[in-house]
Structure formats: C-alpha cells, structure tokens
N, C-alpha and C positions, 0 to 999 in steps of 0.2 A: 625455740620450741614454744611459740606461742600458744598454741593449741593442746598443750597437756593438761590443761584445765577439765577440757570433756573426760578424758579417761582416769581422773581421779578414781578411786575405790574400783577400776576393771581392769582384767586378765590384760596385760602386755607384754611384750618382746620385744627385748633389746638383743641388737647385733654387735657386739664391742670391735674394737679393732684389731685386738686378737684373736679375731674367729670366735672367739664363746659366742652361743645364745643362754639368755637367761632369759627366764618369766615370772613373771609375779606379778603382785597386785599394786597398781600405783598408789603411795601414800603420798608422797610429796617432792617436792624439787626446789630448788633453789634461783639464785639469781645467775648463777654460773651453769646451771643445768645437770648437778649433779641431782640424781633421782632416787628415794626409797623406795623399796619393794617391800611388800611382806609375802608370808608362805611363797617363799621364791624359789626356783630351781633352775638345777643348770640344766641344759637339753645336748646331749653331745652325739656327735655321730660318728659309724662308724661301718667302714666299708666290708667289714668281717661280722659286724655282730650285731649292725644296726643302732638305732636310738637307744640310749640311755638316759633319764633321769635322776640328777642329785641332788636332795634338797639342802637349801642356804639357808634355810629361813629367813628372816629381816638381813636385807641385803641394801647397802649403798654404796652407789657404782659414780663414777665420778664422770663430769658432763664430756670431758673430753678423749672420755675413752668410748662413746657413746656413736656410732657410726648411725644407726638406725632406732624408730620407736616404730610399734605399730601394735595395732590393738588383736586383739586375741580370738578368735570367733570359737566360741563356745562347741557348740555344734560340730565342726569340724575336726578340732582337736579331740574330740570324744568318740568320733567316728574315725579316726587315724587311725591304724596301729601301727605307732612307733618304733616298735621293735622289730616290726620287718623293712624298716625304710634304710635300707644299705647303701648310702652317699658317703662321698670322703666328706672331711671335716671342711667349715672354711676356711681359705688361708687369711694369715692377717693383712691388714691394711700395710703398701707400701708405696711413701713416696717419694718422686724423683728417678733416680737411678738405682736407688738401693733395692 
C-alpha cells in the first residue's frame, strides 16, 4: 500500500474480505497495513431495502482483512441516492476450494 500517503486526511473505501464496505477518513496506517479511519461508517446493502449507513466512528481495520482501498469522490457520493440502490450484499473473499 504504497500510495496511502496521498489519501491521508480524504474520504476512502475499504472492501474487507467479508464483504463489509466501510468509509471514512484516512488517519493512518502502519507497517503491516492496518488503517485508521475517523467519522467512519459502514455502507451495507441490501436487495429489499437498499443502502444503509452505520456510523463507527474512529475505526481500525486490520491490513489483512483489507481486499481493496480507493478514494472517495465527493461529488458522486452526494449525488447517489443510496437508498434506492437495491444490490445483494458482497460475498466474502474465498480461497482455493472452500
């Protein structure tokens, strides 16, 4: 995660490998890649009731639960509306055979 440096103090999204998204503001990370968030929340979806928001507040997520980062465009998430976007949930990461 070289490049986490630019998105210091801006709106990101993590994919975990449980299927959660979470967003929030980057504070910091480590040498292992676990990451702080502040004002964070969860984004869950849902094929009956659409997007939901949960807030975490100060959230740290550990680097190996961590499938994706990506930065947040202002803009577009303001222009969403969430709560009619009716998708099943992600499934979690599986590898091999299982």
């Amino acid at each position: 995660m070289a490049t986490l440096h630019t998105l210091v103090d801006k709106r990101v999204l993590l994919v975990m490998q449980d299927g959660r998204v979470i967003m929030g503001n980057l504070v910091g990370w480590d040498q292992r890649s676990n990451i702080v968030l502040a004002d964070c929340v969860e984004r869950r979806f849902s094929q009956e009731s659409g997007a939901t928001d949960s807030a975490l507040g100060v959230y740290m997520v550990k680097g190996d639960q961590i499938c994706l980062v990506g930065e947040v465009d202002a803009a577009i998430e303001e222009a969403t509306s969430w709560s009619e976007i009716k998708v099943d949930p992600l499934p979690a990461v599986r590898y091999g055979d299982a």
